[in-house]
N, C-alpha and C positions, 0 to 999 in steps of 0.2 A: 414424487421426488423432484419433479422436474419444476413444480409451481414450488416445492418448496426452496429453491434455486433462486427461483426467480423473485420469489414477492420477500420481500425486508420484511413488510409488516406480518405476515404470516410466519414469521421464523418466530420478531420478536416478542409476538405472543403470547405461543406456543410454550418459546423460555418462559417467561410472564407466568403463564399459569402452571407451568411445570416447577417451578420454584415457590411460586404461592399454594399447590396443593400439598407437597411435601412439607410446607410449612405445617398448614391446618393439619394433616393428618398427623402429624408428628406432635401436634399440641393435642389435639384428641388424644391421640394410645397415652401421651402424658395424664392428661386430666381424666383418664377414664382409669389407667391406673393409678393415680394418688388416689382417687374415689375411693375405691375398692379399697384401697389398703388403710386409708380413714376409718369404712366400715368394721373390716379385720379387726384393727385398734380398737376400737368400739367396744366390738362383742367382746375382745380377751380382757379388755378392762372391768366391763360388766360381770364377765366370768370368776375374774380372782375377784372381787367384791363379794359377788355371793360365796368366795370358797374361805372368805375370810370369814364369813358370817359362820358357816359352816363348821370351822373350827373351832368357833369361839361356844356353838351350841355343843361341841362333841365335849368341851374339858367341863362343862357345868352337868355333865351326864356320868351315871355311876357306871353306865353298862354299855357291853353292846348293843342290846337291845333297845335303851330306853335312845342312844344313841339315832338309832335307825327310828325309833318313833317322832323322836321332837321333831329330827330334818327333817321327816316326810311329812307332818303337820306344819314345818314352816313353809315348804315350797308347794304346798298344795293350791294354792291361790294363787297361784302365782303360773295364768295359761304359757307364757311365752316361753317357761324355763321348763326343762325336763331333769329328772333324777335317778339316775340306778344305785344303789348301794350294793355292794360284793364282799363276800368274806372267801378269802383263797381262791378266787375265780368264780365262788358260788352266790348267785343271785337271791339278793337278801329282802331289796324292794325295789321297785320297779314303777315309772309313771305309766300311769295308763297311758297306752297307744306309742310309745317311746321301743323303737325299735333296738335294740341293741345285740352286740355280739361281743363274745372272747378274744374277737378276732381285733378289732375296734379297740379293749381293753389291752391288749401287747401290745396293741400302736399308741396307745397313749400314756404307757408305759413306758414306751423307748424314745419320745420325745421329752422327758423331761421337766413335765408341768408345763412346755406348748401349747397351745390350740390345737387342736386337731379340726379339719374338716371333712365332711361326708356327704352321700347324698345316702337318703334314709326314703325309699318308694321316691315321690316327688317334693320330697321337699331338702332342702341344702342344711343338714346341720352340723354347728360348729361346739366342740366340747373340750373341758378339761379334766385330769383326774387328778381328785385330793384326799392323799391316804390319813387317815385320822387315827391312831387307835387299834391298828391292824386291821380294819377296813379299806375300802377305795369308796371313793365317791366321786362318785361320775355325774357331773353338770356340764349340759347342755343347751343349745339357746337356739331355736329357728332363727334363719335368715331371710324366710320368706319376703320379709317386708322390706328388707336392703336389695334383697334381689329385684322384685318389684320396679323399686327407685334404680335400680341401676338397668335395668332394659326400658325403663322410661328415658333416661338419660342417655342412653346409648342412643337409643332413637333417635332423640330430639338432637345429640351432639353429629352424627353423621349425617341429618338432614339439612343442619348449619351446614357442615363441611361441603354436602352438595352444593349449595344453593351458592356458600363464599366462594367455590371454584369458578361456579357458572359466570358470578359476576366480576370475578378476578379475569376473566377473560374477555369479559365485556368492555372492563375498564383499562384491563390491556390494553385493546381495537382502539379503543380512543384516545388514552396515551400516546401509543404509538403514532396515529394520525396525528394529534396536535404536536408531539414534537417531528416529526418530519415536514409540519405543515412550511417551518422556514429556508426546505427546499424547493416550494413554490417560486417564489422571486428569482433564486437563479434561474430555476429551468424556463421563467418567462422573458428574461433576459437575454438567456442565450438562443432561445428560438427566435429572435428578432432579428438576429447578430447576421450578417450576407456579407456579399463579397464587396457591398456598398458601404456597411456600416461594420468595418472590423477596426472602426477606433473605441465603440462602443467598452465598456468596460464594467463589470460588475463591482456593486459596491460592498466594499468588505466590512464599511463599518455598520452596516443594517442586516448583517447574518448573526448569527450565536459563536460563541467563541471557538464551539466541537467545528462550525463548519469556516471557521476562518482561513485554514490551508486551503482546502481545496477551493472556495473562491480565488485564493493569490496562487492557485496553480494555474483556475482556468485561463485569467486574465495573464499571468505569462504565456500560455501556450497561442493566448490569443492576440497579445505581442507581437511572437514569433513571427504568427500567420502572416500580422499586417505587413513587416516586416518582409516576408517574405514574399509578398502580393504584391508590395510596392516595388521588390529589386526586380521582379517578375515583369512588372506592368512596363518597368522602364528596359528589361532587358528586349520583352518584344518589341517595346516604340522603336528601340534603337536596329533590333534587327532588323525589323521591316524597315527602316530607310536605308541601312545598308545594302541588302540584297534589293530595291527598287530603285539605288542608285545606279550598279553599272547594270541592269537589268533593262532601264528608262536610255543609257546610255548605246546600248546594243540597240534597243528599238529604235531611235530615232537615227542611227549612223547607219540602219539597214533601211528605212525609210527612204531617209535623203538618197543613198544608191540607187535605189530602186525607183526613183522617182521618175529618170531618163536611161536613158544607153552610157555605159559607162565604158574606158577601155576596160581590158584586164589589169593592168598595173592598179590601177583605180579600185578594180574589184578589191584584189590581191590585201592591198592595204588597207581596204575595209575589213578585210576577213580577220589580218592581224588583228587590229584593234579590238575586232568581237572574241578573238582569244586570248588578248591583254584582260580584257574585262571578265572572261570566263576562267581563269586563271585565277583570278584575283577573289571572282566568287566563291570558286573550288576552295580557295585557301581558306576563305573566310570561315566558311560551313563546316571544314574539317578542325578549326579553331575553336569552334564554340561547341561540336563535341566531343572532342579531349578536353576541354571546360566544362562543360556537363559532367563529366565521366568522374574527374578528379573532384568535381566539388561534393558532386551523390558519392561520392565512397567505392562508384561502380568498378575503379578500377584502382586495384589494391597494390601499391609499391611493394615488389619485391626486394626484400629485405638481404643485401650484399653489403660489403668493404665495399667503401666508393672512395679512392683518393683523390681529393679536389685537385691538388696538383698537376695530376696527369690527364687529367679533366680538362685543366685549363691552358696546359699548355698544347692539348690538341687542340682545340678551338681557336686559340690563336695565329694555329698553321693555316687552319682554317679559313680566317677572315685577314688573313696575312694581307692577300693583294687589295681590299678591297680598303685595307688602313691605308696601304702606299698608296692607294689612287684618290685617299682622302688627304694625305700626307702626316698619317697621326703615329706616334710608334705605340707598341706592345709590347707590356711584362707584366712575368708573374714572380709573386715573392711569397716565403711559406710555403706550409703544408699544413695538411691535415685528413683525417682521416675518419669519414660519416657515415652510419649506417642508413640504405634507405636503398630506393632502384636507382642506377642508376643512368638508365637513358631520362627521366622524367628530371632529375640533378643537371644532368646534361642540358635540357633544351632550359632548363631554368637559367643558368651562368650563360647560356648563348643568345638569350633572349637580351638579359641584362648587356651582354658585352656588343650585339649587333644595336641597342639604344644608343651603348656608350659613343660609337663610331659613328652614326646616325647625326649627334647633337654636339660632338666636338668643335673647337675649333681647328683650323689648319696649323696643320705644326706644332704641333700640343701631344702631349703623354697620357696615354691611358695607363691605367694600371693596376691589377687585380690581386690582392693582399688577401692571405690568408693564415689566419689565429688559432690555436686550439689549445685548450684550457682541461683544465679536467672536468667541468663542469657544461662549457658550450665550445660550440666550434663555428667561425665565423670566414665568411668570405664578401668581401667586398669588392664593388667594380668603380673607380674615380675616374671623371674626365672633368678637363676644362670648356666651360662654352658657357652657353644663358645660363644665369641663375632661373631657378625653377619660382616662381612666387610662391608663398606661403597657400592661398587658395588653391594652386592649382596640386599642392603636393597632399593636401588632403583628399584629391579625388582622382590622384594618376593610379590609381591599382584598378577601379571602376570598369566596368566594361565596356569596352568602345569608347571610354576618355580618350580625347586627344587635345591638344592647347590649342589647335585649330579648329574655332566652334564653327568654321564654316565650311568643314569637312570636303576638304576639297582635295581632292586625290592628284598629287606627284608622285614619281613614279617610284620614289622611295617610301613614299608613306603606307604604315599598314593600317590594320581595321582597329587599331585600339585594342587589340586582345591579350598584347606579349606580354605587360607586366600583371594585368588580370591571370593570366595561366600561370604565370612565376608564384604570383602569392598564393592560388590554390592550390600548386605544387609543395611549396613550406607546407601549408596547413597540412597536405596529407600525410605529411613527414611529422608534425609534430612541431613546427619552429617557425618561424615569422620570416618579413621582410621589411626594410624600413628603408625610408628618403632621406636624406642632409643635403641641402642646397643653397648655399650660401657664398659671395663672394667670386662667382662665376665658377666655382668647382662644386662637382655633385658626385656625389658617391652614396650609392645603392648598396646596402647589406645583407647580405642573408642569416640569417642565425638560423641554426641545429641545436639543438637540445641533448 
């Protein structure tokens, strides 16, 4: 059961000859009974022939008797045919060696001028009876020689039937082989395929048309991979310089200390510094997995009423002081009202609104707008400051983007993760995020679905 599981070509076989011997054997029982019933036709044809004969010698006879003499002088010569003649059941003449009974006579009585068949010792005979005159005449005709041809036949037809199974399955095995042979080329393809060469790409147009899907699944799946190998390859590049930056920055600020006698004040504010830095790393690494977490699906939003409104005007209470010490005001305008968790909603509109305040200018209006349609529900965060360039708004959602490529840490600056964790916040919600940056105002949007 278990190779039959496994092996395709042993299934399709299998079908193969189970469908070609039901054929053959079903054309044999065909052809072995039209045979036979050819023969039948045969002998009843030959039968009413001679029973016409028969009749025709009883009306040029004056008698019973003379009746029963002519026919038993015509079929005397005649070894293949046998003759009983009966008067009211009683036996008038008889062929030599010709088996007969009373019993044989009521059955071919109650068929009707039919054939009748018998087996008579060993031999198969087939008769009719033809009343002439107040007589019955019973003719009969051995089958020996049809029988004969038909166990010849039978022979010869189910050693065919063997032998076409045997090689219906042969021809199977090599069918089967030659048409699977054009999964050769993928499978030598994809065993090529590494973490080196996942641009490689199988070609669809030199398979058979049965195998054109799954060629254009592999090559999307294998898409995917690169895809994914690539955002992988840059996610580590990127990690390892972040975590080896204040890491490198810790090592050499405990170096240089340690280099001489230092006071304690001296210490003091090395230590801060190596906690400014350890702070910063703490954050980072707990950033990238709650981004992990939300982009693998590992961690499923729980599904509430979230009103954005009162969402956003807490967050505003929130970063209250941190606008007046930038000098920027805050409002919110609208409502609405989104299915989804919502602390994960929460840090998304805080993430966007602590950028907004980030990037303003002085003395400028933030302001958080929000829509709701019966179809989407939207919230948006506007602020005035740099326009964003066109390059850079294609790859601020990216991880670790920052518009500073030379990554140089103020004391405001984060790891490049917030808008990264915003957009894989949307996606696990079901709805997007987009940029508009134009004219020195920028406004970030979330859409719900």
């Amino acid at each position: 059961m278990s190779f039959w599981r496994r092996s395709l070509t042993y299934r399709l076989v299998c079908l193969f000859v189970l469908v070609s011997s039901n054929l053959l054997i079903g054309l044999g029982l065909l052809t072995l009974s039209a045979t036979n019933e050819h023969f039948l036709e045969l002998d009843e044809v030959y039968l009413y022939d001679k029973g016409l004969l028969v009749q025709e010698i009883a009306q040029n006879a004056s008698s019973s008797e003379e009746v029963v003499k002519k026919i038993s002088h015509a079929f005397n010569s005649q070894p293949d045919l046998s003759l009983a003649i009966f008067d009211r059941s009683k036996v008038l003449y008889n062929s030599p060696g010709f088996e007969f009974s009373t019993l044989l006579l009521n059955q071919l009585g109650s068929q009707s001028g039919a054939a009748v068949q018998w087996l008579a010792g060993t031999q198969t005979m087939r008769a009719v009876s033809i009343p002439v005159d107040g007589l019955t005449v019973v003719l009969a005709v051995n089958t020996l020689h049809h029988d004969h041809f038909m166990s010849s036949f039978r022979a010869l037809m189910w050693g065919y039937v063997a032998v076409a199974i045997v090689l219906s399955g042969l021809l199977g095995w090599w069918v089967t082989r030659r048409g699977l042979r054009p999964l050769l080329p993928i499978i030598v393809k994809a065993s090529h395929i590494n973490a080196a060469q996942l641009n490689d790409r199988i070609p669809t147009q030199d398979v058979p048309t049965e195998l054109q899907p799954l060629a254009r699944t592999l090559n999307q799946m294998l898409e995917r991979l690169e895809q994914d190998f690539a955002r992988l390859s840059g996610f580590s590049s990127d990690l390892a310089h972040e975590i080896r930056t204040p890491i490198s920055n810790m090592l050499i600020q405990s170096q240089v200390t340690l280099s001489k006698k230092r006071s304690t004040d001296q210490y003091q504010e090395t230590l801060l510094s190596v906690v400014e830095e350890l702070e910063r790393l703490s954050s980072t690494v707990s950033d990238m997995l709650y981004l992990a977490k939300t982009e693998n699906h590992l961690e499923v939003p729980n599904q509430s009423s979230v009103v954005l409104e009162s969402e956003a005007v807490e967050l505003l209470t929130f970063y209250e002081l941190l606008a007046e010490e930038k000098g920027v005001t805050l409002t919110v305008a609208g409502n609405g009202t989104v299915k989804g968790d919502r602390l994960m909603i929460r840090r998304a509109i805080s993430n966007l609104l602590s950028n907004a305040i980030r990037h303003a200018d002085s003395s400028t209006h933030i302001a958080i707008e929000i829509t709701q349609t019966d179809l989407v529900t939207t919230l948006s965060v506007s602020n005035t400051g740099e326009t964003i360039p066109m390059p850079i708004q294609l790859r601020i959602f990216d991880r670790f983007f920052r518009s500073d490529q030379a990554r140089t840490h103020p004391s405001f600056e984060g790891a490049g993760l917030g808008l990264a964790i915003t957009k894989a916040i949307m996606q696990a919600h079901g709805g997007s995020i987009a940029v508009n940056s134009e004219q020195s105002k920028t406004v970030f949007t979330l859409l719900f679905l």
